[in-house]
N, C-alpha and C positions, 0 to 999 in steps of 0.2 A: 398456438397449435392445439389449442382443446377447444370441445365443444361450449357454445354459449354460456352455459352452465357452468364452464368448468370441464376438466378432463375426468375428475373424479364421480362430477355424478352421472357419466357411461358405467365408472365400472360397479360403481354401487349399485346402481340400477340394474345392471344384468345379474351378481352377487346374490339379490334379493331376491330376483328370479328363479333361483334353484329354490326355494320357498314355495312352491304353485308345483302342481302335480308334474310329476316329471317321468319318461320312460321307465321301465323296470331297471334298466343297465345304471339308472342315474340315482337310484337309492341306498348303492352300496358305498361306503363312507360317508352319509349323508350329516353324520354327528360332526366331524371334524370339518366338513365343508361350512355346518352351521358357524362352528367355535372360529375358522377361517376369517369368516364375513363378521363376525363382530370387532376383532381385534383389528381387523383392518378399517373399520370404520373410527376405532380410536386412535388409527394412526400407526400403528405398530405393528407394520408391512413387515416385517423380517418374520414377527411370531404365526401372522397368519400365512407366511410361502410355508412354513413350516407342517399348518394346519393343512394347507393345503398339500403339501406331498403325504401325509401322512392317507389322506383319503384318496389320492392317487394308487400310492399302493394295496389299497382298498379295491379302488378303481380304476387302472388304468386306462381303461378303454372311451374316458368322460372326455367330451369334448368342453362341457362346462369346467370343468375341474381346473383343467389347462389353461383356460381363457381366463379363471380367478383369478389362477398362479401368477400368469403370466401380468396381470395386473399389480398387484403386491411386487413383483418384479422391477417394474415399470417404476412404483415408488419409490423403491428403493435403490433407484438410476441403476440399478444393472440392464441396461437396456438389452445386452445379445442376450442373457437368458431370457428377458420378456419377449424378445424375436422369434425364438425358438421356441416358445411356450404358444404363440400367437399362430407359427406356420402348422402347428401342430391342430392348434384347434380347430383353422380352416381345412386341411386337409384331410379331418373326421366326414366332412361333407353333410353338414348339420347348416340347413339354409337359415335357422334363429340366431346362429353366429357369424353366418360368413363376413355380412357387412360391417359388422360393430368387430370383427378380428381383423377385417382388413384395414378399417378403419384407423385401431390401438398398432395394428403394424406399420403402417403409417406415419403416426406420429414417432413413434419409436425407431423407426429409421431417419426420421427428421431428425431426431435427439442425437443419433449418431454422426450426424453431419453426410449419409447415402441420401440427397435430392432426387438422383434419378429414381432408384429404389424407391423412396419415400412417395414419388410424383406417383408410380406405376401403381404401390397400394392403394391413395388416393381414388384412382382412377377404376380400379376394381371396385372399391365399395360405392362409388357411384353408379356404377353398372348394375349393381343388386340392387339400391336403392339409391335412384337420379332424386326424389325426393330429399335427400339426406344436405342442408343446409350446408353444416359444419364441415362436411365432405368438400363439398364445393368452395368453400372458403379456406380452406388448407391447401386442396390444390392450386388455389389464385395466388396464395402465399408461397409456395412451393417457388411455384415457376418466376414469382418476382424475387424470389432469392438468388433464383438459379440465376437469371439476367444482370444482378447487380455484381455477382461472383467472377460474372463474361464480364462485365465491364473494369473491374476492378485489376483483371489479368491484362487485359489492352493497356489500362494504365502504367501498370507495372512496367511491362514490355516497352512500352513506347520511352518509359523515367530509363529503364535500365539501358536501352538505346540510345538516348544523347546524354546518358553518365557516361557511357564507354567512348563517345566521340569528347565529351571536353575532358574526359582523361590521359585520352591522348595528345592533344592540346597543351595539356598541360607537361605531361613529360618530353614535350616539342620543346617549351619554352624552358623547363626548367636544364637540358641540354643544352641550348643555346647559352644559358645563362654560363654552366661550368664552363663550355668552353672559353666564353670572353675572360672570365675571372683567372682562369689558364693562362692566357695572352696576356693578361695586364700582370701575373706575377711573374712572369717572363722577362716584363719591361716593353710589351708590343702594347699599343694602344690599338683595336680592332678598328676604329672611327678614322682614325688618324692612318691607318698603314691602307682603310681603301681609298680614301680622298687621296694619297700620294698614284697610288695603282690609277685613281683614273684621272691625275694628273700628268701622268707619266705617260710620255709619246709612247706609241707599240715601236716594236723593232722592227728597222729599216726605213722609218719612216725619220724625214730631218736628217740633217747633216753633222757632224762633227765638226768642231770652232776650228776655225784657223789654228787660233794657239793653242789647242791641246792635243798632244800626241802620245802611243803607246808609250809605257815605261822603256828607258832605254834607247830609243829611238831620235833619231833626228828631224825636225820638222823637213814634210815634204815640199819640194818650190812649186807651187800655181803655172801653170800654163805659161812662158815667157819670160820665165825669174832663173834668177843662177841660184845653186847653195852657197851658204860661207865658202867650203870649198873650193868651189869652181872661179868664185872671186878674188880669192887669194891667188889661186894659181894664174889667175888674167893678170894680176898686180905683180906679179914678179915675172913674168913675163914681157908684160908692156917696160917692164924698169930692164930687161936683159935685151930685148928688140922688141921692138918699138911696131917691125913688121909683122910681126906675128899677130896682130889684135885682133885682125878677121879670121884668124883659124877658127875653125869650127869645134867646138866643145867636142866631148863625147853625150854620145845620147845619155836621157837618164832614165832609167823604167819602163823602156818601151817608146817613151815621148817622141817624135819627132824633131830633128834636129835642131836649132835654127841657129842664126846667124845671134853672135854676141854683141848686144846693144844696137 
C-alpha cells in the first residue's frame, strides 16, 4: 500500500517542501516545523507529532502542518489521528495537498481494515491526479481485497451450512444409538423384536389350531362332531334304551341341528 518508493518518501518529500517559499500564513511556527522534519526523518515519529503540534498552535490554520502531523501519526500506527489529521488537511482546500492527503487517507484507512472508505480516497486522489501511478495501484489492490473478503464469507457460509446439516445428522444417530442401548439393557433386542413383528401374522388374519383354546374353556366341536359331553350322554342312553339313539341332541352355539351319527 505505499508508493513505489516507499510510503515514506510521500511524506519526506512533502515535509521538505515546507522548505521553498511558502504563503505568509505558512511561516508562523516555521522553526518547530523545521525541528518536526528532522526528527522524523531519524525515525522518531512520536518527538516530531510533538514538534509538529507545537507549531500548530503557532499555526493552526496550516494545512502543511496537519498533513506532517498527520504523517508522523501514520508511523506511529495511530492511524484515526493520522485520519483526522489528513481530513483536515484536504478540507483547508489547498490544491498542493489534496491529492497526496487523499492519497495518505487512503492508505490509512486501508491500515484500518475501512476498504470501502479506503477505495473512495483512492479514487479522489486519482481525480486530482489520473496521472498519479501508485494511486492506481492501491486502488487495484483495494478492490482485490475486497473480492477475496466476498469470497472468503461465501466460503464460510456455505462450511457453516453443511456443519449444521451433518450436525444434525449426527444428533439423529447418536439418538438412535441411546435408544437401542435402552432396549438392550431392558433385555429387548431392537433387531430381534422387528424380525418377530414382521414375522408375525397382522390380526385376524389365519386361524387359531384346532388344539388350542382360551384359558378355561372347552375345546369347541367342528361342524358334525359331538362334545365329550353330548357323547357320554348318547352312551348312557343308548345303555338305558337302546331307542332313544336318534333323538336329536340339543343345538350347540347356534349350530344347526343334526341327526347323531
Amino acid at each position: 500500500m505505499t508508493r513505489r518508493n516507499g510510503w515514506n518518501a510521500l511524506a519526506c518529500g512533502l515535509a521538505v517542501g515546507l522548505l521553498l517559499p511558502a504563503p505568509a500564513w505558512a511561516q508562523a511556527g516555521r522553526g518547530q516545523v523545521n525541528e518536526g522534519n528532522r526528527l522524523y526523518e531519524e525515525g522518531r515519529f512520536d518527538e516530531a507529532h510533538e514538534r509538529y503540534l507545537e507549531a500548530l498552535r503557532a499555526n493552526p490554520e496550516s494545512p502543511l502542518i496537519r498533513f506532517n502531523d498527520g504523517n508522523a501519526l501514520y508511523q506511529s500506527q495511530d492511524f484515526q489521528q493520522a485520519m483526522a489529521a489528513y481530513q483536515q488537511a484536504i478540507e483547508s482546500g489547498d490544491p498542493r495537498l489534496a491529492s497526496a492527503a487523499w492519497y495518505n487517507l487512503g492508505d490509512a484507512l486501508y491500515r484500518g481494515q475501512q476498504l470501502d472508505a479506503s477505495l473512495e480516497a483512492f479514487k479522489q486522489a486519482l481525480r486530482l491526479n489520473p496521472a498519479d501511478q501508485d494511486a492506481k495501484h492501491n486502488l487495484e489492490r483495494v478492490l482485490e481485497q475486497m473480492q477475496e473478503q466476498e469470497q472468503q464469507q461465501e466460503q464460510e457460509q456455505e462450511q457453516g451450512e453443511s456443519g449444521e446439516e451433518g450436525e444434525q445428522e449426527q444428533q439423529q444417530q447418536e439418538q438412535q444409538q441411546e435408544q437401542e442401548q435402552e432396549q438392550e439393557e431392558q433385555g429387548e433386542d431392537p433387531q430381534q423384536e422387528q424380525q418377530e413383528q414382521e414375522q408375525q401374522p397382522e390380526q385376524g388374519e389365519g386361524e387359531q389350531p384346532e388344539d388350542q383354546t382360551e384359558a378355561g374353556q372347552e375345546p369347541q366341536p367342528q361342524p358334525g362332531e359331538m362334545t365329550q359331553e353330548q357323547a357320554e350322554r348318547l352312551l348312557d342312553a343308548i345303555q338305558e334304551d337302546p331307542g332313544d339313539v336318534n333323538r336329536r341332541p340339543a343345538p350347540a352355539r347356534g349350530r344347526k341341528p343334526r341327526k347323531v351319527w
